[in-house]
C-alpha positions, -999 to 999 in steps of 0.1 A, spaced: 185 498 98 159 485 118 127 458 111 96 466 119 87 443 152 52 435 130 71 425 102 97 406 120 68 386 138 48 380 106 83 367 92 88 342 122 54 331 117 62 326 82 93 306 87 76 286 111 48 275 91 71 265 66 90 242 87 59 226 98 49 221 58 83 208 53 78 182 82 42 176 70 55 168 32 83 143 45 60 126 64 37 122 38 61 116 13 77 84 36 40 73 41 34 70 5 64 53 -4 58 28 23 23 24 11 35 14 -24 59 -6 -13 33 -25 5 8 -26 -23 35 -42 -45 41 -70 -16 4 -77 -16 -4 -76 -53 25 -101 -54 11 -125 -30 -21 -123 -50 3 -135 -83 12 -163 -63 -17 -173 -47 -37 -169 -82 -8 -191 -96 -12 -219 -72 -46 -217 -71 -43 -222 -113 -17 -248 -104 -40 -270 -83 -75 -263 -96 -71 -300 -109 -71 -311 -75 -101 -291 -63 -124 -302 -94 -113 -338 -104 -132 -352 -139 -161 -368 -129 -157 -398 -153 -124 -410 -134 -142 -407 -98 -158 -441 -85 -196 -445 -90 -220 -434 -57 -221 -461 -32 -258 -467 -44 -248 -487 -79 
């Protein structure tokens, strides 16, 4: 039994195709991952930074009645 030479080329075009779609997909699929695993680094820094920044907000804005008067009194 022979194939058709039309249908033999259609099916090598086929296979091909799907290869690339396969590579594509991987690609795509490693991409992704590493994005997510990124996102999770940098919404954990932002934890942090938010909880320091919580941490010392003291610092930043000190009461008013504990600070010395103006040089001017």
């Amino acid at each position: 039994m022979t194939i058709d030479p039309n249908i033999e080329a259609r099916l090598i075009e086929l296979e091909t195709r799907l290869a690339f779609q396969e590579n594509a997909l991987a690609e795509l699929s490693e991409a992704l991952a590493t994005s997510r695993l990124e996102a999770a680094r940098n919404a954990e820094l932002l934890r942090r930074a938010l909880e320091e920044l919580k941490q010392n907000r003291g610092d930043f804005f000190a009461d008013p009645a504990s600070e010395p008067p103006p040089p001017h009194y």
